[in-house]
Each structure stands twice: as C-alpha cells, then as structure tokens.
MIRORO-521788 format. One record per residue (C-alpha): residue in three letters; x negated, y negated, z negated. Coordinates in steps of 0.001 Angstrom, whole numbers, padded with zeros to 6 digits, always signed. Layout:
BEGIN
(pt Ala; (X; Y; Z)) ...
This chain:
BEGIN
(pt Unk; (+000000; +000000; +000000)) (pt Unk; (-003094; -002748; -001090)) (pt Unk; (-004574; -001439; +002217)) (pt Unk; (-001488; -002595; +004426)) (pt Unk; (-000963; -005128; +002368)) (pt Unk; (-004084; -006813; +003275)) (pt Unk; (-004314; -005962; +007202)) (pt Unk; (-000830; -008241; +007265)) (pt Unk; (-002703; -011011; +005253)) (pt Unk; (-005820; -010806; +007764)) (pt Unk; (-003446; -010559; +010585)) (pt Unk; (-001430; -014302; +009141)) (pt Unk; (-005053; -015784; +008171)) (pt Unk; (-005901; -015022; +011716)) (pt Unk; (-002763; -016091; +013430)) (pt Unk; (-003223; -019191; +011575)) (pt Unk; (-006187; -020060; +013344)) (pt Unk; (-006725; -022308; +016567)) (pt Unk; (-008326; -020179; +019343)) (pt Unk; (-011078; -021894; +020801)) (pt Unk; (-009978; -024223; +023118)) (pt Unk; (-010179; -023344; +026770)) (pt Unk; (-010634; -025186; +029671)) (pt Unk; (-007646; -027383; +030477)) (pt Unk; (-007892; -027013; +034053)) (pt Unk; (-009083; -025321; +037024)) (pt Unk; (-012591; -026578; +038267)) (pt Unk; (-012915; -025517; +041758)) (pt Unk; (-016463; -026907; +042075)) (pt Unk; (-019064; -028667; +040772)) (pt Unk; (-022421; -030003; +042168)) (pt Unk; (-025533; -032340; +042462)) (pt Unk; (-026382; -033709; +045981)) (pt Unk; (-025050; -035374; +049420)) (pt Unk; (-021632; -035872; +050442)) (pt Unk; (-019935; -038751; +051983)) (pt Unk; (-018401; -041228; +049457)) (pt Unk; (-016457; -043225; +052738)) (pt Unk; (-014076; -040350; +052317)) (pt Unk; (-011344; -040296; +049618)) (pt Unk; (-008815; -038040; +051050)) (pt Unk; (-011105; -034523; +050878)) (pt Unk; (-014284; -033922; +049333)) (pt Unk; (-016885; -034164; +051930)) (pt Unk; (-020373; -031951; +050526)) (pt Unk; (-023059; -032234; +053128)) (pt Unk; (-025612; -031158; +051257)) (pt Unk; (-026272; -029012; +047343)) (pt Unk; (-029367; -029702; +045884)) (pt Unk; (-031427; -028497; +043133)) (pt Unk; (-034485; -030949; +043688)) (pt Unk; (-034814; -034231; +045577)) (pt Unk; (-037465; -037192; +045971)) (pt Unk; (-036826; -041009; +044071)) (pt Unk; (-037332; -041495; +048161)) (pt Unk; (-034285; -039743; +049187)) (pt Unk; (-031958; -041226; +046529)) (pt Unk; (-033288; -044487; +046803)) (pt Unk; (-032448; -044050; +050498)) (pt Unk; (-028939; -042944; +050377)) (pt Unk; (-025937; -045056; +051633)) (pt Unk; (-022496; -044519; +051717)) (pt Unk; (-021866; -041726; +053924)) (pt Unk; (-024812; -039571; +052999)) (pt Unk; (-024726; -040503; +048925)) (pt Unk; (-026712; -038769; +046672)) (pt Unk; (-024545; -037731; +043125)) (pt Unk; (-022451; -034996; +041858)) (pt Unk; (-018535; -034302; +042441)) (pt Unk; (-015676; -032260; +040905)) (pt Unk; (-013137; -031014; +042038)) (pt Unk; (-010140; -029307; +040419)) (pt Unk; (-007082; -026844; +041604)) (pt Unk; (-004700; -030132; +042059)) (pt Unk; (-003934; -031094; +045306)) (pt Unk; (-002256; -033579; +045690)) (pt Unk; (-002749; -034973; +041831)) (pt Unk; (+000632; -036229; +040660)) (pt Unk; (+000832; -039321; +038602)) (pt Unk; (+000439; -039387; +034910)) (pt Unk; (-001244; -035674; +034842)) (pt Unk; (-002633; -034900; +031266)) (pt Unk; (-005824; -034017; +033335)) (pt Unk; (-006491; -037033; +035536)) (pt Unk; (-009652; -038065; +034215)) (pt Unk; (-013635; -036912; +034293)) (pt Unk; (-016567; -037953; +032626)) (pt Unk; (-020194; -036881; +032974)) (pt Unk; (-023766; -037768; +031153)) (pt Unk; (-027526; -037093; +031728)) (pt Unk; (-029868; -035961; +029832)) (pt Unk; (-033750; -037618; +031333)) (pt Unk; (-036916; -035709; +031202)) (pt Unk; (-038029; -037082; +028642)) (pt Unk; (-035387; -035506; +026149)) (pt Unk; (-032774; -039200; +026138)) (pt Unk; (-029253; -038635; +026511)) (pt Unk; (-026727; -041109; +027722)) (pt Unk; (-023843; -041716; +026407)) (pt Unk; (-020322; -040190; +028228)) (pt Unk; (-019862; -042180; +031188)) (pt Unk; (-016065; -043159; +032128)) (pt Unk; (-012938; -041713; +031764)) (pt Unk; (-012750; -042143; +035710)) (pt Unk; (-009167; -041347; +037615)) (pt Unk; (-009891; -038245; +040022)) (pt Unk; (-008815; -039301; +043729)) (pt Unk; (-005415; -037995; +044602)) (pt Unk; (-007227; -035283; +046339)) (pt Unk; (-008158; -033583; +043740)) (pt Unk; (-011631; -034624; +043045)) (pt Unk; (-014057; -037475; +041697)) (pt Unk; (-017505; -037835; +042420)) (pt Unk; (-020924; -040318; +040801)) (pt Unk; (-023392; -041932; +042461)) (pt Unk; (-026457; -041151; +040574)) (pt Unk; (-029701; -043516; +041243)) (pt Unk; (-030831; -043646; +037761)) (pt Unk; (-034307; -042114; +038931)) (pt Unk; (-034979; -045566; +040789)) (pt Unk; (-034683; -047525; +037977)) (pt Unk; (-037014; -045171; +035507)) (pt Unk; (-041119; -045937; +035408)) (pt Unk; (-041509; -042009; +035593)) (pt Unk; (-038966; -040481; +036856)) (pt Unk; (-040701; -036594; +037631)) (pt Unk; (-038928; -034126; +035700)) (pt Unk; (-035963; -031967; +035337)) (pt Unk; (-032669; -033824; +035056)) (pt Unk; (-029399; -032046; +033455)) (pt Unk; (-025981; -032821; +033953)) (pt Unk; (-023051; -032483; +032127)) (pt Unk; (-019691; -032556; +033504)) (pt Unk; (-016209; -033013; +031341)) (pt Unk; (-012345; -033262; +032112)) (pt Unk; (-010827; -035939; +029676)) (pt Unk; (-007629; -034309; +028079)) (pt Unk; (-005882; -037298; +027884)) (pt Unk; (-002715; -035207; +024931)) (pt Unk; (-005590; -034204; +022873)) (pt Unk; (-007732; -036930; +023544)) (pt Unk; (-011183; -034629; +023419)) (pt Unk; (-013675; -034136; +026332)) (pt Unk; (-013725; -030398; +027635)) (pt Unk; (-017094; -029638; +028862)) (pt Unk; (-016715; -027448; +032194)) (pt Unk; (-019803; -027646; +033654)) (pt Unk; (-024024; -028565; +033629)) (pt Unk; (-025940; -028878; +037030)) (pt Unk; (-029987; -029844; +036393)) (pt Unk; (-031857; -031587; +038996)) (pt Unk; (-035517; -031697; +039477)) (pt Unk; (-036479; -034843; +040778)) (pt Unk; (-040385; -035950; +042100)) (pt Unk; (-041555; -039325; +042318)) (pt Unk; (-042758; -040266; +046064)) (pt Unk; (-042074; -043860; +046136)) (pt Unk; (-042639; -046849; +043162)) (pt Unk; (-039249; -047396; +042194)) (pt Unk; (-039619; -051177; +041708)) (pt Unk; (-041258; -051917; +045044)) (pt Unk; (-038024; -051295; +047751)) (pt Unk; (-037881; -051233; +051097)) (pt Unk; (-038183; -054500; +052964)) (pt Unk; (-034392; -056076; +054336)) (pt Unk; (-034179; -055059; +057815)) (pt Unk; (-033239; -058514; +060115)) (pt Unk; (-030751; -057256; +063070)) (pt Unk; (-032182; -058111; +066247)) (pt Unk; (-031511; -062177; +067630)) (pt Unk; (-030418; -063091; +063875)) (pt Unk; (-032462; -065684; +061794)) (pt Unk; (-034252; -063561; +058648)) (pt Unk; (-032675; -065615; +055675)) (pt Unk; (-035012; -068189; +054014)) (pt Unk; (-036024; -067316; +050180)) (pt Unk; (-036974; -063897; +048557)) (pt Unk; (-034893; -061083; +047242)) (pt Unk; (-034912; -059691; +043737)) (pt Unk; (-037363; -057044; +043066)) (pt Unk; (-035629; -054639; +040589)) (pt Unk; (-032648; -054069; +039804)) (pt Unk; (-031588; -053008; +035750)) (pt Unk; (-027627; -051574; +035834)) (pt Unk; (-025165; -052211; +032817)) (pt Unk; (-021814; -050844; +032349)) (pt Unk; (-018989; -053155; +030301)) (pt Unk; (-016136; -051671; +028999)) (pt Unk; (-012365; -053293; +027840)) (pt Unk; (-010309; -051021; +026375)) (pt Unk; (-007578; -050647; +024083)) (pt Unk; (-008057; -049588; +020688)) (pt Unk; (-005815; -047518; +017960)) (pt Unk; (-004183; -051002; +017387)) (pt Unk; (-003563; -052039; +020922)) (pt Unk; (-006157; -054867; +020538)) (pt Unk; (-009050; -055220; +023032)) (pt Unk; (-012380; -054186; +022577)) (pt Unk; (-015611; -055080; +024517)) (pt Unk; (-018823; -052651; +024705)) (pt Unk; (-021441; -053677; +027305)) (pt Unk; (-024688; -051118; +027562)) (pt Unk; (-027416; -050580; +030038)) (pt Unk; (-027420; -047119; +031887)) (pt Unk; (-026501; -045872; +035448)) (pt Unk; (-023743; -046873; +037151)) (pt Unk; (-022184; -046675; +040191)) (pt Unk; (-024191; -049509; +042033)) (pt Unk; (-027665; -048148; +043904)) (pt Unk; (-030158; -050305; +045946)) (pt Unk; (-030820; -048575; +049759)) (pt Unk; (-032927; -050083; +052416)) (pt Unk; (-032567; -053549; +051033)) (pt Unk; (-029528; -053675; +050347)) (pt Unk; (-026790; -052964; +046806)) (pt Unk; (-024037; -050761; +047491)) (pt Unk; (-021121; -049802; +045290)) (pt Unk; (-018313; -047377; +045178)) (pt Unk; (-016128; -046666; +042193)) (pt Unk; (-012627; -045995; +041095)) (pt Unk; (-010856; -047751; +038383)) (pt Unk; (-009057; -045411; +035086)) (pt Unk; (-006303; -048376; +033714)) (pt Unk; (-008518; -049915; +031560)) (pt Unk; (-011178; -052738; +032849)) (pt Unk; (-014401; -051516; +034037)) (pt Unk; (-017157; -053440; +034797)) (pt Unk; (-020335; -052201; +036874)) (pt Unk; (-023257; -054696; +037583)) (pt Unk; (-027108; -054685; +037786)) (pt Unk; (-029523; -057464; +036632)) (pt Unk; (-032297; -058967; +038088)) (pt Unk; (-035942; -057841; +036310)) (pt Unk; (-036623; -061708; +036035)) (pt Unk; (-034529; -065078; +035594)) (pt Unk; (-034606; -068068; +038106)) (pt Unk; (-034332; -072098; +037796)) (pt Unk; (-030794; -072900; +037421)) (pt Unk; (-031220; -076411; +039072)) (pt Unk; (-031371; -076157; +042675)) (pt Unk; (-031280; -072488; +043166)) (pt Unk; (-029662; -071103; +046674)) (pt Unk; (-028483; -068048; +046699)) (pt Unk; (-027154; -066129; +049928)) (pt Unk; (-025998; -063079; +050506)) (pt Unk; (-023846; -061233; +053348)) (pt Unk; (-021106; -059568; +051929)) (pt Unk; (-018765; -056421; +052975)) (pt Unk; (-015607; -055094; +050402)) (pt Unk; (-012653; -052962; +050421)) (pt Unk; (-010466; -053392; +046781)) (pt Unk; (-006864; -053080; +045945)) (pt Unk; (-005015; -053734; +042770)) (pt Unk; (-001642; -053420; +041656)) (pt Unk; (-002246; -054400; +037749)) (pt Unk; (-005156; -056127; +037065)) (pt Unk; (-008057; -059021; +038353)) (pt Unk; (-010720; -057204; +040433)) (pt Unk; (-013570; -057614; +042602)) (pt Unk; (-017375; -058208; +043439)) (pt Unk; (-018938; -060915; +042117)) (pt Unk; (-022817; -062383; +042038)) (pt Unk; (-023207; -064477; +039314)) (pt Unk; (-026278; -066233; +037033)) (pt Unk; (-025960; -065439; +033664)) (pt Unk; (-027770; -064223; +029959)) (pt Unk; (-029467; -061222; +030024)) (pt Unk; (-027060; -058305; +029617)) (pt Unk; (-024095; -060382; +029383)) (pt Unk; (-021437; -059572; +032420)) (pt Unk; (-019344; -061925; +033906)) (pt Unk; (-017273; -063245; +030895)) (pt Unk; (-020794; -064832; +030058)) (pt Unk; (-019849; -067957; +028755)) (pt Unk; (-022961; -069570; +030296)) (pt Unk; (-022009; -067794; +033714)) (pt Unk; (-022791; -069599; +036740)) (pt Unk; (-021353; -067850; +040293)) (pt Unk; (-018220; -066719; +042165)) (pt Unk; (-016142; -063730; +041784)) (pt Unk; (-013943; -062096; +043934)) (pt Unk; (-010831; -062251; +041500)) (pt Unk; (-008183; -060349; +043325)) (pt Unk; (-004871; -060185; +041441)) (pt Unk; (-001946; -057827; +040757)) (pt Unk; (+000212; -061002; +041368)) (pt Unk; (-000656; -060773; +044731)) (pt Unk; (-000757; -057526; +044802)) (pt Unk; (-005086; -057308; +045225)) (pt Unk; (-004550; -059561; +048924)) (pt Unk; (-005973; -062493; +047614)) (pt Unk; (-007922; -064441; +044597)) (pt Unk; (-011116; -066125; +043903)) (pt Unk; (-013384; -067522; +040703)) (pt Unk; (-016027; -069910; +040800)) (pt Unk; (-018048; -070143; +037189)) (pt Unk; (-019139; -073722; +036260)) (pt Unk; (-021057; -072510; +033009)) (pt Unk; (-018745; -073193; +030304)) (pt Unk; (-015419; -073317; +032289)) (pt Unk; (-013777; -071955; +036087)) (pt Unk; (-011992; -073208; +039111)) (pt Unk; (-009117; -070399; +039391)) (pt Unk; (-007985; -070031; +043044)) (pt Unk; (-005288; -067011; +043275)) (pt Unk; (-004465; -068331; +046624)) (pt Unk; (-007966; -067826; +048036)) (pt Unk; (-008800; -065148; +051027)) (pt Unk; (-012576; -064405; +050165)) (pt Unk; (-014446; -063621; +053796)) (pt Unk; (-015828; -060509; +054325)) (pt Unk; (-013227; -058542; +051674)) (pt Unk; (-010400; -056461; +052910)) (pt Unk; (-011512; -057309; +056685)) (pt Unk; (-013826; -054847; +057401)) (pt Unk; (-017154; -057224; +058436)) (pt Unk; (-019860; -058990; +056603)) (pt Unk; (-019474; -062321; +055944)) (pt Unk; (-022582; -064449; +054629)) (pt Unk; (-021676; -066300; +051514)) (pt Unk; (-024353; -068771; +049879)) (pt Unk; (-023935; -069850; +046284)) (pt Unk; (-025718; -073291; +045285)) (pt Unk; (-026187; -075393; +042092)) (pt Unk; (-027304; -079118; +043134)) (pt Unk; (-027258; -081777; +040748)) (pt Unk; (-024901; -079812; +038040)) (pt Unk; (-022589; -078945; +040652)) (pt Unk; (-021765; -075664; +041703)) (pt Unk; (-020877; -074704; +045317)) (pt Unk; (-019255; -071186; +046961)) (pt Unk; (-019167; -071506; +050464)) (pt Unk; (-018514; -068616; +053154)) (pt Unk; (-019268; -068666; +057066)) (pt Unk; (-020181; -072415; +056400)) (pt Unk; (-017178; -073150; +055083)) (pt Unk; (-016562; -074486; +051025)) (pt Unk; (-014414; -072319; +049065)) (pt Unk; (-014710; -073833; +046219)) (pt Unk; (-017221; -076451; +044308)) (pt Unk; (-017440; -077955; +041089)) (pt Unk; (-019434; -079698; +038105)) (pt Unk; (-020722; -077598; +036045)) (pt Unk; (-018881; -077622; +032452)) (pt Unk; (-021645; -077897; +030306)) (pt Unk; (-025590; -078621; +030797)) (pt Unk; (-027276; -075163; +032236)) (pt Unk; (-029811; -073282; +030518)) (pt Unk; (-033307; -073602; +032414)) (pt Unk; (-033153; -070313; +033829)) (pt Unk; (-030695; -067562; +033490)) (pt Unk; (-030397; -064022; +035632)) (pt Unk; (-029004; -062754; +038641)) (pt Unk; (-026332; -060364; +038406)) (pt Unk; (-024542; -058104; +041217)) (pt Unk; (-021341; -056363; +039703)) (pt Unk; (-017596; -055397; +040187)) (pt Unk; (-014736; -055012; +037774)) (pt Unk; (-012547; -051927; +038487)) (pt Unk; (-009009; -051681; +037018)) (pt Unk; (-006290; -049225; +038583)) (pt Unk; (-006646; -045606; +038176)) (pt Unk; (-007762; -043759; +040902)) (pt Unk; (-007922; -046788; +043120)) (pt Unk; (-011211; -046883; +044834)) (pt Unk; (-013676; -049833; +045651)) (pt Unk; (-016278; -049938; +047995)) (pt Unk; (-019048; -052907; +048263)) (pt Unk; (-022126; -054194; +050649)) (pt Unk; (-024506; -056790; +049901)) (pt Unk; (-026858; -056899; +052042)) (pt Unk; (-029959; -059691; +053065)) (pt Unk; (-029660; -061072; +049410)) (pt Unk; (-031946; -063338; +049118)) (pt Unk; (-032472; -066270; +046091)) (pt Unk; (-034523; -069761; +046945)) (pt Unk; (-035950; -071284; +043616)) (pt Unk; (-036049; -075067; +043648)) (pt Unk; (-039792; -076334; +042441)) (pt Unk; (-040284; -077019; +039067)) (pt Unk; (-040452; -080550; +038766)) 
C-alpha cells in the first residue's frame, strides 16, 4: 500500500512540473552567408558559408549581402502571430558577446535575415565567429534559442582603409573627402511595464555596412522605434562644413516618423541629439510614409510634413548637400533648397558625422544608398 501510495505522489510531483519548453515554431532553415536582401517576397540563398574574408563582406551590396537568415514553416505569416519576431547575437573571437539584437518582424514570407559587417569595424577580426539565432515568443515573452551557425572569418584587407568612391564616367568627382571609418550604434524606444518610453542607445553591429565607397542599409521595423546609424571615427568644424551626398531610399510607414537621415551630432548620441545639426527624412503615418522632412538647427527643427525628399520612394539617386554658413543651416537637393534655417543655439566647435535610419512598422522593410559622401571642412580661422 506505502509502495502505491508513493508511485501516485511521484506521478502528481511530476505532473506538476513544466516540461522543458520546446521550440515554439518550425525553423525551416538557418544560415551564415550570401543571399539577396532586394528580395522580400522569398528567401533568396546564393551562397552558405562556413568561412569568408573582411574582403568579401566588406564588399557585399544589396543583392549579394553577406549575413544569416531564418526562415520558419509560415507562409504567408498572418498578422499578430505569437511568433512574428527573431533575434540573434555574436559571440567575437576574442570571447565578447553582444547583447540580443532586435525583436525584428519576419517578412510575410516567412523569413528574416541580418546583415552582418561587424568584422569591418574590428582591429583584428581573424577568428571563429558564433551565432546564435532566437524566435521571440511574444505570450511568454522569453527568447527560444533554435539555432548557432559559427563563422571563421580571415583578415585580407585593413578594415579602416576602404575602397576609394568610384566617379561614373563624364560626372564631376565631388570636391572634399569622405569619412574614413565608420563606428555603428543601435537606439532603442520602447515601451516599458508602465507604458512609458524608454531610450537605450549602444554601439554594436547593425544593419548599415560600408561597400565600395559607399553605406548601405536594409532593415525591417518590429512596432517599436528603431534606430540604426554609424559614426564617423573623427569630428569636423561645425562652421562652414559642406556636406554632400547622393542619396537612394525605399520606406513606408503606416504608424510612425521614419527615414534616413545624415546628421552632425555628440558622439554616440542619435538623432534626438539635442545639439544635432542635419536633415532627416521624417516620413509620417499622417501621410501615410509619402511624404515628410526635418532639418536640425542645433537646439530646435523646421518640421515640413508636406515635403517630397528627392531621391526617396523614386527609385534614383538624388545628390543632396547639407551646409552650415554663418549659423545657418541649409538642406538643399538637385540644387534646389528644401529647407534652411538659423541655427537655435551657438554650435559646438566640432561635433560628428552620423549616417542612420529610424525603423518603425513591423515587418515593413527599408532599404538605403549613400553613395559619393563626401564632407569639406572650412579652415580654421
């Protein structure tokens, strides 16, 4: 009687506890390597690697990218799945481990891939990198680990020397020089327990990479603002600086401000610097992401939610130059002004270039050019 008395107590002690948690959701595959990030509507793999050069990732561009994907068995991905989410994290040769990067929305494909150019940005690089891979469960609120890739990567080029800006053929090369190296932040707004906002801004790979002189991007927003940049290795005169750019976008919005934006601010600041000098593609949900545009005066902004910024949503470049003249800031685009102002408040000395994009709508993807960036210093007096 004790006997079957206590197999029914180890059988209720043992229904009482949680079996280990399984994987939410089918993973259909998982890699490290090419595929072509133009496409959104299938995962397009052109190549799985194990090992690459800093030369081949430095070298990729948008429909050869170097990164890892996932997929899962949802096809097409409805809205509001528990699943809809990944996040993924390095570790570096050298033993460092970043901290989870996203939740990011899966395309409605099924799938959701990285752009990974962190190699580029690291002094020495040689070594094996590992990847992890996790599916955010958004009920539970954990990350489910489904997956780790590793990566050996050689060093065949310096990473802060890149390739010289190509010049198309009967074209003027742009006056001025172009930043050097590049160091890539990631800020964060998000909701917390109390439905407050909360900032966090960090350094550590993001979805921006540098290729053959020029910064590409390509992203997708998760309902919660996302901001991408990368900072300049130095900081420049404030007072009479020039800077130009040509400039190529595709972004959409339905509930939030989006967009590219190229901006002189603090070191590891972001946009909402309140010393920020620059414009910003500011694309609004009022519009419904058609139109909007930002020029930062340092202190205070010129909000136009009217304004159709060249070279986004129209599928060329368009060269945009940004100037600060005797305290007043100018955005102009295909020689035309878009908007100019005095700067609100006296400029620091010298403050640094950033390159970013704020992301907003889940699973809504952006994809940026700048290319023949260059920045013209006014002498010091």
């Amino acid at each position: 009687m004790h006997k079957i008395l206590l197999a029914m107590l180890i059988i209720v002690m043992l229904g009482a506890v949680s079996p280990a948690r399984s994987q939410p959701i089918q993973v259909t595959d998982v890699g490290i390597g090419f595929f072509d990030s133009n496409r959104t509507d299938q995962l397009t793999i052109i190549e799985r690697r194990t090992s690459a050069t800093v030369d081949e990732i430095y070298r990729a561009t948008p429909n050869r990218n170097f990164g890892g994907w996932i997929a899962i068995g949802v096809n097409p991905l409805p809205i509001g799945h528990p699943y809809s989410y990944y996040k993924w994290r390095y570790t570096k040769p050298s033993g460092e481990q970043t901290s989870l990067m996203g939740p990011y929305g899966f395309y409605t494909a099924g799938f959701g891939t990285f752009r990974f150019n962190a190699p580029g940005f690291e002094r020495n690089p040689n070594g094996t990198w590992t990847f992890e891979f996790f599916v955010w469960d958004r009920d539970a609120k954990v990350d489910v680990l489904v997956a780790t890739r590793s990566l050996q990567v050689t060093s065949t080029t310096p990473p802060d020397k890149p390739p010289p800006t190509v010049t198309p053929p009967g074209t003027t090369p742009p006056t001025g020089t172009a930043p050097s190296f590049w160091n890539p932040y990631q800020r964060r707004t998000v909701r917390d327990g109390s439905g407050n906002w909360q900032t966090t801004i960090a350094p550590g790979a993001n979805a921006w990479w540098a290729s053959g002189g020029a910064l590409s991007f390509q992203g997708t927003g998760n309902n919660t603002y996302i901001e991408d940049f990368v900072q300049s290795g130095t900081p420049y005169r404030v007072e009479g600086i020039q800077i130009s750019f040509e400039l190529q976008a595709t972004v959409a919005t339905t509930q939030g401000y989006v967009g590219p934006y190229v901006l002189l601010t603090n070191a590891g600041a972001g946009w909402q610097d309140p010393a920020g000098i620059g414009a910003q593609v500011f694309y609004n949900w009022e519009s419904r992401g058609t139109r909007g545009g930002f020029l930062q005066r340092g202190g205070g902004g010129v909000d136009r939610k009217d304004l159709v910024v060249p070279g986004v949503n129209d599928g060329r470049f368009a060269r945009h130059t940004i100037t600060v003249v005797n305290g007043v800031v100018t955005w102009s685009a295909d020689g035309k002004v878009l908007i100019s102002g005095p700067l609100a408040h006296a400029a620091p000395s010298q403050l640094y270039l950033i390159v970013g994009t704020r992301m907003y709508d889940a699973g809504v993807a952006q994809s940026i050019r700048i290319r023949n960036l260059t920045v013209t210093e006014a002498s010091p007096k």
